[in-house]
C-alpha positions as CSV (number, residue, x, y, z in Angstrom):
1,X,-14.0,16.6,-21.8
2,X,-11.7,15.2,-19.0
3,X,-9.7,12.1,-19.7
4,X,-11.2,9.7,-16.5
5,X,-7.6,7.8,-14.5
6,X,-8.2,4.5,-12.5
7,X,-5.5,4.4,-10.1
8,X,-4.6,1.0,-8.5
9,X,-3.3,0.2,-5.1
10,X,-1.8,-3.2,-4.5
11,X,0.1,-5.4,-2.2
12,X,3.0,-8.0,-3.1
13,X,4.4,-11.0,-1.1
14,X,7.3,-12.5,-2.8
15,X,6.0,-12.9,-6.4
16,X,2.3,-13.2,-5.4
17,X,0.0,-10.3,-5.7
18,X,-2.0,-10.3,-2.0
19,X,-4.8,-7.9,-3.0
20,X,-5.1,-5.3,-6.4
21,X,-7.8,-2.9,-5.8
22,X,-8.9,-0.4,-9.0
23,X,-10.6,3.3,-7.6
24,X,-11.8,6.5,-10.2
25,X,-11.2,9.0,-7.5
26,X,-7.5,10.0,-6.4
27,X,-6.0,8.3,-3.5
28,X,-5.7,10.1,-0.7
29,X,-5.2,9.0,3.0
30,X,-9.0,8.4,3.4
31,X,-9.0,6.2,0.7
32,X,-6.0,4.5,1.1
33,X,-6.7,4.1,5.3
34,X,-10.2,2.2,4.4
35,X,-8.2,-0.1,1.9
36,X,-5.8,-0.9,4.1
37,X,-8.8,-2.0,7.1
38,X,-10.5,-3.7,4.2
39,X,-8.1,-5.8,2.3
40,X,-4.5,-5.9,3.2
41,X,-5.0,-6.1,6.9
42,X,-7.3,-9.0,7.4
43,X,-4.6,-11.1,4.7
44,X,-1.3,-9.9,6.6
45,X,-0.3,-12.9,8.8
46,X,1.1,-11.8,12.3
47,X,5.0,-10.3,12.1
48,X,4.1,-9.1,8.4
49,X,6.8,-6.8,7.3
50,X,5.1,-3.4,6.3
51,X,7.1,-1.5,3.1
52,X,5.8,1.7,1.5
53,X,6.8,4.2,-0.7
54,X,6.6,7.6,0.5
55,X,3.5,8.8,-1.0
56,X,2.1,11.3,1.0
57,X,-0.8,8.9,1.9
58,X,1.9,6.4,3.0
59,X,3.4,8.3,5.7
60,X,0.6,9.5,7.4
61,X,0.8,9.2,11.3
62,X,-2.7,7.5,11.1
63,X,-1.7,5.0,8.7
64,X,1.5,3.8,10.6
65,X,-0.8,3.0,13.9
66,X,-3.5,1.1,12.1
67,X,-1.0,-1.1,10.8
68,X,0.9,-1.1,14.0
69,X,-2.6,-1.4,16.1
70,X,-3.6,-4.8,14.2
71,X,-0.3,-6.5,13.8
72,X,2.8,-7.0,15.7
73,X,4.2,-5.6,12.1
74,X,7.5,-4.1,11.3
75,X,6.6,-0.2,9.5
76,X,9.0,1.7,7.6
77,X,8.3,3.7,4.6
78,X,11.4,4.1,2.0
79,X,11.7,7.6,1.3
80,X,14.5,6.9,-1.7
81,X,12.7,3.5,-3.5
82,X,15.1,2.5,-6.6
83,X,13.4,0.8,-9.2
84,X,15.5,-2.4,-9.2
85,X,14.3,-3.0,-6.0
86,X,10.8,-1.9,-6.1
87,X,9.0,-5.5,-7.4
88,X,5.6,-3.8,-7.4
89,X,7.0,-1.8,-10.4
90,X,7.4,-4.9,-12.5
91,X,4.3,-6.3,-12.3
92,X,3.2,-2.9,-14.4
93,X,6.2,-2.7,-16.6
């Protein structure tokens, strides 16, 4: 029998957690693209700055526009993320 993985995707401001969302299927662009119109986008305020990881969901072309298409928001992805300065990492450890 296969062990079943939750995987979460979340999004930080400061030390406040934004949105945490749990899914039983892998993420993939798809999946990350429809949680991304459905709950980071409609809580980012105008000028949000945009950090990711660089997952290969992360860096897709598609997912740099939607943010992009509803925000005035500053994009870049971090290819090299050190754990020090990743705070999302802490919230886990």
């Amino acid at each position: 029998m296969s062990k079943r993985q939750t995987n979460v995707i979340v999004a930080l401001t400061g030390d406040r957690l934004l949105t945490v969302s749990l899914f039983d299927v892998s993420i993939n662009t798809d999946v990350f693209e429809a949680w991304l119109h459905r709950f980071l986008l409609p809580v980012l305020s105008n000028g949000a700055f945009v950090v990711m990881d660089n997952a290969t969901f992360h860096t897709s072309e598609r997912i740099q526009k939607a943010v992009e298409a509803v925000l005035t928001a500053s994009f870049n992805i971090f290819r090299h993320i050190l754990l020090n300065l990743n705070s999302i990492e802490h919230k886990w450890a």
